[in-house]
C-alpha positions as CSV (number, residue, x, y, z in Angstrom):
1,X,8.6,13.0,2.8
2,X,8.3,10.5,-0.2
3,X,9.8,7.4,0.1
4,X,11.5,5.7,-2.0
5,X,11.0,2.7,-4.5
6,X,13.6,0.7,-2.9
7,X,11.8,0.9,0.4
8,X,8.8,-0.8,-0.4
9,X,10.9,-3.9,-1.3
10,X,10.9,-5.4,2.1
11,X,14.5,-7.3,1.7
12,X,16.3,-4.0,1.9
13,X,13.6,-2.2,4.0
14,X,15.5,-3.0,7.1
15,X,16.4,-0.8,10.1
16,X,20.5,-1.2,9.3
17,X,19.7,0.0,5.5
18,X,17.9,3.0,6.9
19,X,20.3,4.0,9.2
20,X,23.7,3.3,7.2
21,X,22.9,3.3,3.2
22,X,19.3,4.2,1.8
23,X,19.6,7.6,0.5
24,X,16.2,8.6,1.7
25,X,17.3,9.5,5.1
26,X,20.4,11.3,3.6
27,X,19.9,14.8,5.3
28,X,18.6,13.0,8.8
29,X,21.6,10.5,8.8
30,X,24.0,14.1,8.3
31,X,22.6,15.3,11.2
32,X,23.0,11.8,13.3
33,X,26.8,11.8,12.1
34,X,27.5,15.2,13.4
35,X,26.3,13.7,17.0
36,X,27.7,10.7,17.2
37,X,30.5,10.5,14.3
38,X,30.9,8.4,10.9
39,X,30.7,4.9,12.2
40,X,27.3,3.9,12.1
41,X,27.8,0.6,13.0
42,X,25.3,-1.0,15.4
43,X,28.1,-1.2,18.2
44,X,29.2,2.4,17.5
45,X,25.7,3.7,17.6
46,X,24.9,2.2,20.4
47,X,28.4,3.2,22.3
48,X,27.7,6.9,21.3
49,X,24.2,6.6,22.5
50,X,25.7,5.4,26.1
51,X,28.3,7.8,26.2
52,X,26.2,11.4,25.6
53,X,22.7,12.4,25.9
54,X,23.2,14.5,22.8
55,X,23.9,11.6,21.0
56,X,21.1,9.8,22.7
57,X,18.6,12.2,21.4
58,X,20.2,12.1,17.5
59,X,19.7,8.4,17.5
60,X,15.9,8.7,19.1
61,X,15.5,11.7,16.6
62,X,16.6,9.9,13.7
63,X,14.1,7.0,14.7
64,X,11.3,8.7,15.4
65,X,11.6,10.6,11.6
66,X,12.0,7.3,10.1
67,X,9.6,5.3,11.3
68,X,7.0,7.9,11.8
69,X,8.0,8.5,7.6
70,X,8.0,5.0,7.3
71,X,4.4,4.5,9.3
72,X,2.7,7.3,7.1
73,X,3.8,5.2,3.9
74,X,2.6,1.7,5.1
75,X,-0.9,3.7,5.6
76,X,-1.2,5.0,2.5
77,X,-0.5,1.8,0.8
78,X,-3.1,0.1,2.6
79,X,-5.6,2.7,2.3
80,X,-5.0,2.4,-1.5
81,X,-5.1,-1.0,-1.4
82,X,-8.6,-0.7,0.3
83,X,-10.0,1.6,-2.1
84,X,-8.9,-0.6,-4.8
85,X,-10.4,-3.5,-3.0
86,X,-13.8,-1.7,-2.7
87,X,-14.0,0.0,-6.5
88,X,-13.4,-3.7,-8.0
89,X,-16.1,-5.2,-6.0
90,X,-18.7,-2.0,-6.7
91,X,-17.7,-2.9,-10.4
92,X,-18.2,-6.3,-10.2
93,X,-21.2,-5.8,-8.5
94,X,-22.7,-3.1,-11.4
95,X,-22.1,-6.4,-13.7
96,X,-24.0,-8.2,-11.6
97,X,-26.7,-5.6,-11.5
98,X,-26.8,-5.1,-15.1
99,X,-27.8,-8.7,-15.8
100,X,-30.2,-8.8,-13.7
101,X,-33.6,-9.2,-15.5
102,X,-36.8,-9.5,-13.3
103,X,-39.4,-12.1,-13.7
């Protein structure tokens, strides 16, 4: 699953974007409006959810694919982000090294 751009702008990386708009969860949010119909307003999702165990488990389903989508990103940013981290200090550290001159 790749997610995209607009998700890793945290202002519209909210749970009611996932579930209603972001077109990243387009095939997922089919499957959730086949349970529990085409109003996926938080009282309507939450009514469906109430009313049918079938519904429950669309709502849980969709959940658990984004987030668990949405977890795998976060960790691959901040692994990046630690690899970066660790080749600019080995480079400044070479620098370093490479002035060195011994008594």
């Amino acid at each position: 699953m790749i997610i995209s751009p607009p998700l890793r702008r945290r202002r519209q990386d909210t749970a009611l974007h996932s579930l209603q708009v972001c077109s990243t969860w387009d095939e997922q949010r089919r499957d959730l409006v086949v349970a529990i119909g085409v109003d996926l307003s938080l009282p309507a999702v939450v009514k469906a959810m109430m009313g049918s165990t079938d519904a429950w488990n669309a709502a849980a389903s969709f959940c658990e694919t984004v987030m668990s989508a949405k977890e795998a990103a976060e960790w691959e940013r901040e692994q990046t982000a630690t690899l970066r981290f660790h080749q600019s200090r080995r480079r400044r550290r070479r620098v370093v090294d490479d002035d060195f001159q011994p008594l």
